[in-house]
C-alpha positions as CSV (number, residue, x, y, z in Angstrom):
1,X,-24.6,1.4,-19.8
2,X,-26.1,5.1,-18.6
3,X,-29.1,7.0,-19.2
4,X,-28.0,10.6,-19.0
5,X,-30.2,13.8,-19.4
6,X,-28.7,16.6,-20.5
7,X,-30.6,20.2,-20.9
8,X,-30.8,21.9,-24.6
9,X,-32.1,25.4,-25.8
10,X,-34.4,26.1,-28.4
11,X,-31.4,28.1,-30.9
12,X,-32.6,31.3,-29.7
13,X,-29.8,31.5,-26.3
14,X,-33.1,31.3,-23.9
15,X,-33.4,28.1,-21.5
16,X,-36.2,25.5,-22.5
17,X,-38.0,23.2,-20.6
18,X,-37.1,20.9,-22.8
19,X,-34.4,17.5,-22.2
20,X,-32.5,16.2,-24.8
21,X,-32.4,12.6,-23.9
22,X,-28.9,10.1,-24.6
23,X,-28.9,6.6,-23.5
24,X,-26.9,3.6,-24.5
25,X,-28.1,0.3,-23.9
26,X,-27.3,-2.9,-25.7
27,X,-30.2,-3.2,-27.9
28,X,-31.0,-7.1,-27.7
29,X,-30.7,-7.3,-24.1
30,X,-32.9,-5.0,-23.8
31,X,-35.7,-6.2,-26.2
32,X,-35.6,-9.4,-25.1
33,X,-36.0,-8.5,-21.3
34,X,-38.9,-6.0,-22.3
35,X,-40.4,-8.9,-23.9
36,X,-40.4,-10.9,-20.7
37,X,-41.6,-8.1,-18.5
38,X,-44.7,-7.5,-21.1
39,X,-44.9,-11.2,-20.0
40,X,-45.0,-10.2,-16.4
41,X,-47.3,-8.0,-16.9
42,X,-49.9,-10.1,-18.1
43,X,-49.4,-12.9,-15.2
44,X,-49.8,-10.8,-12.3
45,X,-53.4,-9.3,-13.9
46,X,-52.2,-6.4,-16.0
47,X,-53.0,-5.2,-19.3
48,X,-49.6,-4.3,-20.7
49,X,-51.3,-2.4,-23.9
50,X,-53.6,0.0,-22.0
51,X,-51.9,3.8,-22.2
52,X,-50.3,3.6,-18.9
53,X,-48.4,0.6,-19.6
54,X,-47.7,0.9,-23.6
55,X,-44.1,1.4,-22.8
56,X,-43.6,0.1,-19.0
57,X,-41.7,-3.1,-20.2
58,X,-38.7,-1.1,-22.2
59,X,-38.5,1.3,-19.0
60,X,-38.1,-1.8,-16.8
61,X,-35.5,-3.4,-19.0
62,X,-33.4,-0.2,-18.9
63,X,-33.8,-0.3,-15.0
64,X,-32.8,-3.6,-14.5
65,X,-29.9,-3.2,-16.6
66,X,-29.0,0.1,-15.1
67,X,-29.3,-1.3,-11.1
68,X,-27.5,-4.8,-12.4
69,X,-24.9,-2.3,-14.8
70,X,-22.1,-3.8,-11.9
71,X,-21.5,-7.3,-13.6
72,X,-19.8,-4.7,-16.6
73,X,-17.7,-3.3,-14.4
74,X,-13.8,-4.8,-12.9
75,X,-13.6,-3.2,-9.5
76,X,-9.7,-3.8,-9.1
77,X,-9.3,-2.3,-12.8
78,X,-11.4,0.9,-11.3
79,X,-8.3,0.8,-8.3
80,X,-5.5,0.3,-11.0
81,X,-6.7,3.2,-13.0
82,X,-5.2,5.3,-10.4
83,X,-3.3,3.7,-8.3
84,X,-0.6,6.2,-6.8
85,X,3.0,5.1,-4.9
86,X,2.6,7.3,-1.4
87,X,4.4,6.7,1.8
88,X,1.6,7.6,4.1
89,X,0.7,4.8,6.1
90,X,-2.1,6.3,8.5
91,X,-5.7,5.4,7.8
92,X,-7.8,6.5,4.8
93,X,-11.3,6.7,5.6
94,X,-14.0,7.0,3.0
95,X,-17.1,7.2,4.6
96,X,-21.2,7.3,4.6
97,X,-20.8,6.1,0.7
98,X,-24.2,5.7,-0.3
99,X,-25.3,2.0,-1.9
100,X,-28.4,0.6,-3.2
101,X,-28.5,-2.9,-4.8
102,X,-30.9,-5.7,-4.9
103,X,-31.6,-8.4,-2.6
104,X,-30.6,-11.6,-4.9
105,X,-33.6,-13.4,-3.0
106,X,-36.6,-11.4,-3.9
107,X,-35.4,-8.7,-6.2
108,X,-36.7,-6.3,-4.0
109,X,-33.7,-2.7,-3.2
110,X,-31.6,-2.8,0.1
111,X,-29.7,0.7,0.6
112,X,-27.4,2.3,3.3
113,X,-23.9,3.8,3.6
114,X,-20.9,1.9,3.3
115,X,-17.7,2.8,5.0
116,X,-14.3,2.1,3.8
117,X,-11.1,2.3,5.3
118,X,-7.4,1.0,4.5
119,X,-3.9,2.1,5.6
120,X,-1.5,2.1,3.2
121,X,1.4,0.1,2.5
122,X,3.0,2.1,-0.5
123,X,0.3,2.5,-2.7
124,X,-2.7,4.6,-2.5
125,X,-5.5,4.7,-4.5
126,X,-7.7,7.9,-5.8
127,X,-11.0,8.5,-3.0
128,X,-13.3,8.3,-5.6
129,X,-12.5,4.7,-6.9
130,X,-13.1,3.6,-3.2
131,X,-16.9,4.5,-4.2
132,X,-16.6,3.4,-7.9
133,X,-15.9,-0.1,-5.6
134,X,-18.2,-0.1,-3.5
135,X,-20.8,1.1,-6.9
136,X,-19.8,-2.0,-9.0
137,X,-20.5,-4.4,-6.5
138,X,-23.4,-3.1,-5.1
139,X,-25.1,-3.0,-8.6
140,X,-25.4,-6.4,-9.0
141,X,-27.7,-9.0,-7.2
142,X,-26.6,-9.9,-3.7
143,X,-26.7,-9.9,-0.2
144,X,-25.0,-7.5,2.2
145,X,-22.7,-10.2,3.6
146,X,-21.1,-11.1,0.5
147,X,-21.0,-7.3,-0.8
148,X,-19.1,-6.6,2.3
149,X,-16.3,-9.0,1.9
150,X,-16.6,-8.4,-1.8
151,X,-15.8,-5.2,-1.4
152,X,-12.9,-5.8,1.2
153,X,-11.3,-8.6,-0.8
154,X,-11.1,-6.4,-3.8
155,X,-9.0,-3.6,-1.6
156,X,-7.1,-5.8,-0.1
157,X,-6.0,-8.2,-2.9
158,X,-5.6,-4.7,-5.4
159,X,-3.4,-2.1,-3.3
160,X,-1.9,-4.6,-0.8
161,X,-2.6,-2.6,2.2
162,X,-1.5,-3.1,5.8
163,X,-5.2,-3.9,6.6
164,X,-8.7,-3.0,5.1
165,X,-11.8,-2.1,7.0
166,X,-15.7,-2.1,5.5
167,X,-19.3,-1.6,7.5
168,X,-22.4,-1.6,5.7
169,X,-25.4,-0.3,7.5
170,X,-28.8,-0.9,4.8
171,X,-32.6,-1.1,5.4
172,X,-33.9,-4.2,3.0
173,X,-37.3,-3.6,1.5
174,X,-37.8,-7.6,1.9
175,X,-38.0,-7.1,5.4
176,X,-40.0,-3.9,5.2
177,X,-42.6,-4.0,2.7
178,X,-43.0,-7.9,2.8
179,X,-42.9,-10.8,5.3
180,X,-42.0,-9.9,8.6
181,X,-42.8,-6.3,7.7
182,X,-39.7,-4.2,10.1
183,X,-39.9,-1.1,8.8
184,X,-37.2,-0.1,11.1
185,X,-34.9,-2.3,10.8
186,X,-31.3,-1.7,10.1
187,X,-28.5,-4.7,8.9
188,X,-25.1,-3.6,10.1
189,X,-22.5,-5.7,8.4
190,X,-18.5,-5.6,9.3
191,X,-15.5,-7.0,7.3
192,X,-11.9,-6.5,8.3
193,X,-8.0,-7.2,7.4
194,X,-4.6,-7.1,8.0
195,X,-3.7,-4.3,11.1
196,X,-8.0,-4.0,11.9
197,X,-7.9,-7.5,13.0
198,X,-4.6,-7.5,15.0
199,X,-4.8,-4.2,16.6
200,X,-7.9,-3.1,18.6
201,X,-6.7,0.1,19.1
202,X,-7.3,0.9,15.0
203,X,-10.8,-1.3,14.8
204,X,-11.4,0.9,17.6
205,X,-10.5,4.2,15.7
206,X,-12.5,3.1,13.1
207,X,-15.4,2.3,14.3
208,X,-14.9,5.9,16.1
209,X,-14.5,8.2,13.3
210,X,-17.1,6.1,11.1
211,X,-19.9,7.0,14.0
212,X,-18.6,10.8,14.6
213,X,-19.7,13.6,12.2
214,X,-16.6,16.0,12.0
215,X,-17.9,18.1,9.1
């Protein structure tokens, strides 16, 4: 499911300010979680028919089902659509991937960078379906230990590499807006396979290109 803006023209060739709108949503889902947000609205104090709220529970049923669109989605499939035979077997690193997902405790958005890196064993996959992976799990509800793995397991078990490498470094707005209230805090998660566990000297060139900006 997307919600995608495009810009449009009035017929006479001059620009607009004007947005043509397109989204695709599944219609039921959507009514009935709009229904239970209108719900919401009501138990925490709100009037959900005053102006400012008339259509608040539709927009919050599109952006729940746009930040969960990731349960859709088969990460290996995204891999296999362009999966390449390559013998280059020297690390691939795709790095500072921007995620944002939900903490499955509270609901509330952790967000970082991910970085990615395998060395291949035959098979190479296209560098933008490392993100689409890292996308698809991140836009369901979880928690940045089991997106980490997730996201490993998925490269590992789909190309077959000689070893798979992820770090996740994400801020958790459950820690910063509520509870213990550490706005500064940063969760820095590591997974690893294959040649990244057995040899130090690649974790090592790893975790040295992932913390060196070379562009």
């Amino acid at each position: 499911m997307a919600d995608r803006i495009e810009k449009v023209n009035d017929g006479s060739g001059k620009k607009t300010d004007g947005y043509k709108k397109i989204e695709t949503w599944d219609s039921a889902t959507i009514d009935e979680l709009s229904g239970i947000y209108y719900r919401v609205l009501k138990l925490i104090g709100e009037d959900p028919d005053r102006e400012g709220l008339l259509n608040t529970p539709v927009r919050v049923a599109k952006a729940m089902s746009f930040l969960t669109m990731g349960y859709n989605q088969d990460p290996c499939a995204i891999i296999n659509s362009a999966k390449f035979k390559e013998e280059y077997r020297q690390m691939v690193l795709v790095k500072d991937i921007d995620i944002y997902s939900m903490c499955e405790h509270h609901m509330l958005p952790f967000f970082g960078k991910a970085h990615v890196a395998y060395i291949p064993d035959g098979y190479i996959t296209g560098l933008s379906k490392i993100a689409r992976v890292v996308e698809a799990f991140s836009r369901r509800l979880q928690v940045q230990e089991r997106l980490t793995t997730q996201i490993r397991n998925c490269i590992q078990e789909c190309l077959n590499p000689l070893g798979v490498a992820v770090v996740i470094e994400a801020k958790h707005m459950c820690m910063q807006i509520r509870g213990v209230q550490k706005q500064n805090s940063v969760t820095t998660t590591s997974a690893f396979t294959g040649v990244f566990l057995e040899q130090l000297n690649t974790r090592e060139e790893f975790v040295h290109l992932i913390g060196t900006k070379l562009h």
